[in-house]
C-alpha positions in Angstrom: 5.8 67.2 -53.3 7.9 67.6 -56.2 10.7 65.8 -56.9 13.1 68.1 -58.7 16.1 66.9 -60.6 18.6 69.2 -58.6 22.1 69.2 -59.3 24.7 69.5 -56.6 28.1 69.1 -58.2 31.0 67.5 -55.8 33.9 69.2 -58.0 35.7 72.5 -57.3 35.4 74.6 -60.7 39.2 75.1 -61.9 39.3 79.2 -61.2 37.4 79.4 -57.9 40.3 77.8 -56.1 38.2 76.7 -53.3 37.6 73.3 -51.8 33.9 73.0 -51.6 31.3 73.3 -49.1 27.8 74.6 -49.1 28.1 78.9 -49.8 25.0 80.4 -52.0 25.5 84.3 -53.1 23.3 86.5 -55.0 25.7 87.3 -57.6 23.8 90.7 -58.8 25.3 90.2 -62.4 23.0 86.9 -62.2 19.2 88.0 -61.9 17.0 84.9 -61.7 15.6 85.2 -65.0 19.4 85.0 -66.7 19.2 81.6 -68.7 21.9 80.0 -66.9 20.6 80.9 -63.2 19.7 77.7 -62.7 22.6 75.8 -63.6 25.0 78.8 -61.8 22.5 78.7 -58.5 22.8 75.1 -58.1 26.7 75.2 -58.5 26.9 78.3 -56.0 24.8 76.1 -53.7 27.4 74.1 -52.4 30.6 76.7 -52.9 32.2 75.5 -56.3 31.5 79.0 -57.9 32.9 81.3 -55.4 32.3 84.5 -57.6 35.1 87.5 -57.5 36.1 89.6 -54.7 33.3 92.2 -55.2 30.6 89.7 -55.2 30.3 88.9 -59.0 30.1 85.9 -61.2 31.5 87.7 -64.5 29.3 85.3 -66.5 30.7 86.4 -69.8 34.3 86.2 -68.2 36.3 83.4 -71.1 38.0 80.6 -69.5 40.9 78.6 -71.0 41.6 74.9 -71.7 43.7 74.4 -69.0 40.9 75.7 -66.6 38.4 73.2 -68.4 40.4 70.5 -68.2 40.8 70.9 -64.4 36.8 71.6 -64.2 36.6 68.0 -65.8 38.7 66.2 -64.1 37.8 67.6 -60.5 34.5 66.5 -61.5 35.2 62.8 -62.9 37.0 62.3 -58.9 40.5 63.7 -60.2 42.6 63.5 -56.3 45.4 65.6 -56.2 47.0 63.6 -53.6 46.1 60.0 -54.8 46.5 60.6 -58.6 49.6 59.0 -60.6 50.9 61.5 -63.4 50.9 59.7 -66.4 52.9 61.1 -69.6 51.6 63.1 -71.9 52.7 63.7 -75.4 52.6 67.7 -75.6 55.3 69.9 -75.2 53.5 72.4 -74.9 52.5 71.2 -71.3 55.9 71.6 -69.6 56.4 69.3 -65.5 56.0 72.1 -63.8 52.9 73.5 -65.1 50.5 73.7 -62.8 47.7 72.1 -64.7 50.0 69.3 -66.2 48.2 67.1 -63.7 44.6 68.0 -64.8 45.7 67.9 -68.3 46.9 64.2 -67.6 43.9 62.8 -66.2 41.8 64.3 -68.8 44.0 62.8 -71.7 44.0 59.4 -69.7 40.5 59.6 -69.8 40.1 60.0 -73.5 38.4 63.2 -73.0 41.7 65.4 -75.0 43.8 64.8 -77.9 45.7 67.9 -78.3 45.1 70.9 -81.1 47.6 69.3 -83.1 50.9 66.9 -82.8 52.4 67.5 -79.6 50.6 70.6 -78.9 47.8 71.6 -76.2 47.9 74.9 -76.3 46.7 75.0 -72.4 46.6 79.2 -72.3 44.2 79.1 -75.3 40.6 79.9 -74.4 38.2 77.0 -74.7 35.6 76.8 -77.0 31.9 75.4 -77.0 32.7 72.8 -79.3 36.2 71.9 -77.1 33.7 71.9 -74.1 31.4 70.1 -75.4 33.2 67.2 -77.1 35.2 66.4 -73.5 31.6 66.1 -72.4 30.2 64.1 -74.6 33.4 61.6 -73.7 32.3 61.9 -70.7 29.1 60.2 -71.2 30.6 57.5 -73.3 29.4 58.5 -76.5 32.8 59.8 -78.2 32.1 56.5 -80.9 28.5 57.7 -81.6 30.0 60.9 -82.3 32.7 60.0 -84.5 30.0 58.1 -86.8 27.9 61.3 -86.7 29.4 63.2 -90.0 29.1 66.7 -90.7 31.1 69.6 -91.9 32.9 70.2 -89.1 35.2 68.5 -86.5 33.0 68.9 -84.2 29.3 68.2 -86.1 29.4 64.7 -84.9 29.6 65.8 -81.0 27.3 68.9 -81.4 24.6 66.3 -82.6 24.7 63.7 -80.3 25.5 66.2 -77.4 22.3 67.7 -78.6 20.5 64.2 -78.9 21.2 63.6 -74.6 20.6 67.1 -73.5 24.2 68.4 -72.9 23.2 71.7 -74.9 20.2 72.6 -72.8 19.8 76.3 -72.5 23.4 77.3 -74.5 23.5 80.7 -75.3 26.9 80.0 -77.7 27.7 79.1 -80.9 30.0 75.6 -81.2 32.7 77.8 -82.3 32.7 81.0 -79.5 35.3 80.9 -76.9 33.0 79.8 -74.2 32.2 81.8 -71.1 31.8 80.8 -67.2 27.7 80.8 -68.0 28.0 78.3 -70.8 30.8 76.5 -69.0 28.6 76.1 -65.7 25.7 75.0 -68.2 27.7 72.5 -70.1 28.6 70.8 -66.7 25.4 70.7 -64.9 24.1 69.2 -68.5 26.5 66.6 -68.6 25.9 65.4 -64.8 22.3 65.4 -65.0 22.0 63.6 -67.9 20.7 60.2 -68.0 23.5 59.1 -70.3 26.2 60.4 -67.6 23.9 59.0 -64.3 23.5 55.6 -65.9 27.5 55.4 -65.5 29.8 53.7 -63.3 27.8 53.7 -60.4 29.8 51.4 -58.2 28.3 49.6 -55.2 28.8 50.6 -52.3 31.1 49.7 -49.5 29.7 47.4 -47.0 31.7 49.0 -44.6 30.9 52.7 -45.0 28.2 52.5 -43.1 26.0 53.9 -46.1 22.2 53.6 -45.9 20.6 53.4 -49.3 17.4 54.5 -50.7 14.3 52.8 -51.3 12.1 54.9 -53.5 9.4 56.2 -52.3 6.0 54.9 -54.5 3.6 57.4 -56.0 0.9 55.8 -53.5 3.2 56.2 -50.7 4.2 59.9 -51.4 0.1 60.7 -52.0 -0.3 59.4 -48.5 2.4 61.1 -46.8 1.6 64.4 -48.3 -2.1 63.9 -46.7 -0.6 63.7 -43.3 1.1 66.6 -43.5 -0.9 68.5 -45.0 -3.3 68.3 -41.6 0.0 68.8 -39.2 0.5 72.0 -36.8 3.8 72.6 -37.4 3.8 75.4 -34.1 3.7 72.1 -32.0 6.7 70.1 -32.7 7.2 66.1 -31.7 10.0 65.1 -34.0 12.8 66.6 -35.3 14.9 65.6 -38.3 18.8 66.3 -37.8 20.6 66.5 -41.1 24.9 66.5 -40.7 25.8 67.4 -43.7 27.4 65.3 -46.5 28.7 62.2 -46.3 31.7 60.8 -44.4 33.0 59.6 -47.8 31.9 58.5 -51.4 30.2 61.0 -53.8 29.0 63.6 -51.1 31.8 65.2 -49.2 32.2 68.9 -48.0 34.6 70.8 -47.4 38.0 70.4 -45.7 40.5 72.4 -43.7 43.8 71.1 -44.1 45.7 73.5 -41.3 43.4 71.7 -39.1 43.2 68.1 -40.8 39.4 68.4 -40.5 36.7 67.9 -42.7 32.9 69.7 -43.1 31.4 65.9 -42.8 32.7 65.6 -39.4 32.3 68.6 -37.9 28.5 68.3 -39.4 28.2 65.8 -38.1 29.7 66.2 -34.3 27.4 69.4 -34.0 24.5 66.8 -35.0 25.4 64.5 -32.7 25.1 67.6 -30.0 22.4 68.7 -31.1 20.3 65.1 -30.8 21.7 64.9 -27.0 20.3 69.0 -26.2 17.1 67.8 -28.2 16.7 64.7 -26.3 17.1 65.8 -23.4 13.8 68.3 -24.3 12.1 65.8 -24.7 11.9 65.7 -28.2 12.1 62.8 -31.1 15.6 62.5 -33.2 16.0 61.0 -36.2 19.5 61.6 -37.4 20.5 61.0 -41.0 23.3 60.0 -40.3 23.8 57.9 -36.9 27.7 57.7 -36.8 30.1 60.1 -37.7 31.5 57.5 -40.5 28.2 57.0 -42.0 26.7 57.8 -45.9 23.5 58.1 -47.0 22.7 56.9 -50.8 26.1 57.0 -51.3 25.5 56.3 -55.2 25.4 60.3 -56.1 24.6 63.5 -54.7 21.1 64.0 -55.9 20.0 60.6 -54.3 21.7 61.5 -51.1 20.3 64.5 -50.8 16.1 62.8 -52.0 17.4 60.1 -49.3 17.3 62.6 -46.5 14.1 64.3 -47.9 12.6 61.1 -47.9 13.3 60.2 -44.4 12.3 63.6 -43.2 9.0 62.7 -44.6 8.7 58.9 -43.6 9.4 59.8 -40.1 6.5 62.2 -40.4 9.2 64.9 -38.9 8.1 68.6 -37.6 11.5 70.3 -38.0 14.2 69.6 -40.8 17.5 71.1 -39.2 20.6 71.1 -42.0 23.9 71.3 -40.3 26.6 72.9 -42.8 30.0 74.7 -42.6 30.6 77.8 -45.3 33.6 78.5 -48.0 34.1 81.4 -48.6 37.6 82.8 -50.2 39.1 83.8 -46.8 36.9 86.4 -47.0 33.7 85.2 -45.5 32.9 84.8 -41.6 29.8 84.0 -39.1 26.7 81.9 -39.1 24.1 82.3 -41.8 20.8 80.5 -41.9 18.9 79.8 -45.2 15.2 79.1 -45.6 13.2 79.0 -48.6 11.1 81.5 -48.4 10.5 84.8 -45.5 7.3 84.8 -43.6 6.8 81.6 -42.5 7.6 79.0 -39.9 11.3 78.2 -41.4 11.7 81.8 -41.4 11.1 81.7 -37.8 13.1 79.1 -37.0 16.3 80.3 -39.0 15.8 83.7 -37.1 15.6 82.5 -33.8 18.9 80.1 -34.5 20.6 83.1 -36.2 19.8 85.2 -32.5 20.6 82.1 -30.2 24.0 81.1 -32.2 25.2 84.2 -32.2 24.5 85.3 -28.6 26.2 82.0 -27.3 29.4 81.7 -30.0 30.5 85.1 -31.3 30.4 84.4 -34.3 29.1 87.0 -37.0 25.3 87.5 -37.4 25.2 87.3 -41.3 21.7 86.8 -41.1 18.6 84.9 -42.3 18.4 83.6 -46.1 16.4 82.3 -48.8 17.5 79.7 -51.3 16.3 77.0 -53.1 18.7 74.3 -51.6 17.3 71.0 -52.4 16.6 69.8 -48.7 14.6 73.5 -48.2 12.7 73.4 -50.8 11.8 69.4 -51.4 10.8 69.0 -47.5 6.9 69.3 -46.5 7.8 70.6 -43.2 9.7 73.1 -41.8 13.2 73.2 -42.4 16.5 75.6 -42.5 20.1 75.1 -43.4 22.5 76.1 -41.0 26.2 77.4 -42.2 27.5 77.4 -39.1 30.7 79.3 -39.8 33.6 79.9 -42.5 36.1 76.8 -42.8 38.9 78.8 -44.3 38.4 81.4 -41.2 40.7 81.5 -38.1 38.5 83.0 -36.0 35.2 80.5 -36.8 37.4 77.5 -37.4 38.4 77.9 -33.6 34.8 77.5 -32.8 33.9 75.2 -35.5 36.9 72.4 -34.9 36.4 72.5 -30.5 34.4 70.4 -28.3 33.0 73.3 -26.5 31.9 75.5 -29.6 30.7 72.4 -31.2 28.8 71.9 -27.7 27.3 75.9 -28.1 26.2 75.9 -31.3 24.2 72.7 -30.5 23.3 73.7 -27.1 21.7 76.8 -28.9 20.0 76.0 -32.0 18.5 73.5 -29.4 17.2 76.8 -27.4 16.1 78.1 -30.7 13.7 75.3 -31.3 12.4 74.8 -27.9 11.5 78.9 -28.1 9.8 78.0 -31.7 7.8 75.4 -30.2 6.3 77.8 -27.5 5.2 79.9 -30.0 1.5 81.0 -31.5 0.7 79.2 -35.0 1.2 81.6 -37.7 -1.9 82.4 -39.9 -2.5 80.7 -43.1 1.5 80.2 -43.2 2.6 78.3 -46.0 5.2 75.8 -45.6 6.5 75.7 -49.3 5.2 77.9 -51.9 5.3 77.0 -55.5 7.7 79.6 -56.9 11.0 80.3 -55.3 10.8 83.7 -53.2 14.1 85.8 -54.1 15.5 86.8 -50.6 14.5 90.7 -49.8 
């Protein structure tokens, strides 16, 4: 089992405009062997790069400092609604900019100064070094920069953002305007860095309901992986039922505010439906996340994600069932399925919920998919993420945000896996295979 250091960001990149959810596209403009696939996959994962209208990421498209600075603070917990404005000494920046309040958090972070006296120049384009020195703030290591010397402004940040991994497949030079690839890599840098991780982790509430994690020891993973490695995953006994995200802390979804409801709870409520339809089959449930205001490893969003790979595997689970809503510009709407890879017995699975959804709901066949979600490709059994419609869609929120489409949806990926477990083993079917399959 490999234990990938994925990142799934809980920020909304500044020109995607889009609260986020989970919502992976191909962008054709990003083949898998572009150098910053990784970091723009990851990000796409969950919906905070929402590409353009005809399906593209534009990865050499410029961005400016305005746009960075609400990239930053988005990702540092900047709340819209919550957040004081605090002054700011640039004129440039007038009240009713609309990134005045982006611009403030950043500078009350120490993360801006200004180009010069009283001037931000927010249209400017952002460059590497710009980028990169708000990062390395970030981290905390703005002093060890300042001690660095070198030629430029900016040496001192270059080398110590170089020192704790923040320029990790750059393509730029420190002073290029830099472009939506680089600005995707910069921030998946920064968050995955040990420097950033070992940060203001605050404990959490006792009343969230949050389960935390308990590592799982080399010894223990050995022996799990020997069990499974002997299972029949045709005949299935337990079932894992993931909502998705957490009801609050680091790993929220999505949100629809014409309805006042978020992704976490309609994951959840679905989940909930979907334990009583499996139940009643007879099956074993373990549920990720018992109540509807429950977290798991609330500490980040990698750990909550390993948490609910980890109990997948310590309940010795069959089936690992993902329940997600989709983002997707106002443009996007039905029920997709991702697996990691075609051929197999997630394949399956995915199809059959794809048929059985659609059949009982309405909603738009968009079809079995692979990705490398974390949770797909981490588990040893099984498993599929289900986007079970578009949150910023009339037509699917109607199903999505009601008892009784709630009550289909469950009712019929229920059907799907009771047809799954009545059918033959498939031959030599692997489960996971080492390199991630493209989807066809």
């Amino acid at each position: 089992m490999k234990r990938t250091l994925v990142l799934m960001l809980t920020l909304i990149i500044a020109f995607s405009g889009i609260t986020s959810g989970v919502f992976a596209t191909d962008f054709p403009d990003v083949p898998n062997n572009h150098l910053n696939f990784d970091a723009i996959s990851y990000l796409t994962e969950i919906g905070v790069i929402a590409g353009y209208e005809d399906f593209t990421f534009r990865p050499e498209r410029e961005i400016t400092r305005t746009e960075f600075c609400a990239l930053m603070a988005r990702t540092l917990g900047y709340d819209k609604e919550t957040y004081v404005l605090e002054d700011i000494p640039f004129y440039d920046v007038p009240e009713e900019y609309w990134g005045r309040g982006y611009i403030s958090f950043c500078f009350e972070k120490g993360l801006i100064n200004g180009m010069e006296e009283g001037v931000f120049a927010p249209a400017d384009k952002v460059t590497i070094a710009q980028a990169v020195k708000m990062t390395v703030c970030a981290v905390g290591k703005n002093e060890e920069a300042l001690l660095t010397k070198g030629e430029k402004w900016y040496s001192g940040y270059m080398a110590v953002a170089g020192e704790n991994g923040l320029l990790d497949k750059m393509s730029q030079k420190a002073d290029e305007n830099a472009a939506r690839s680089n600005v995707a890599q910069i921030v998946y840098n920064m968050l995955v860095s040990e420097a950033f991780n070992g940060q203001g982790e605050e404990e959490p509430d006792e009343n969230t309901g949050d389960t935390e994690r308990e590592e799982l020891s080399d010894e223990e993973l050995s022996e799990i992986e020997k069990v499974f490695a002997k299972k029949d995953f045709s005949d299935v006994k337990v079932i894992l039922v993931d909502a998705g995200h957490n009801y609050q802390g680091k790993d929220i979804g999505a949100e629809n505010l014409d309805y006042g409801v978020r992704e976490e709870e309609i994951t959840w409520q679905i989940a909930d439906k979907l334990r009583d339809n499996l139940e009643a089959m007879g099956y074993t449930v373990v549920m990720t996340r018992e109540k509807m205001t429950d977290s798991i490893a609330n500490s980040s969003v990698i750990d909550s994600l390993q948490a609910r790979v980890d109990l997948a595997h310590t309940s010795f689970a069959d089936l690992f069932i993902s329940i997600h809503c989709n983002i997707g510009n106002g443009i996007g709407k039905g029920i997709e399925s991702y697996c990691f890879q075609l051929g197999g017995y997630s394949a399956r699975l995915a199809a059959l919920v794809q048929e059985k959804v659609s059949e009982s709901t309405g909603l738009y066949d968009r079809g079995v998919k692979t990705a490398n979600f974390f949770v797909n490709k981490n588990t040893l059994m099984p498993s599929v993420l289900i986007e079970t419609g578009f949150m910023d869609n009339e037509h699917d929120m109607e199903i999505l945000a009601s008892r009784d489409g709630q009550e289909r949806i469950a009712t019929a990926i229920a059907r799907a896996v009771r047809e799954y477990d009545t059918m033959e083993p498939i031959e030599n079917a692997a489960i996971k295979e080492e390199n991630y399959d493209e989807e066809a």
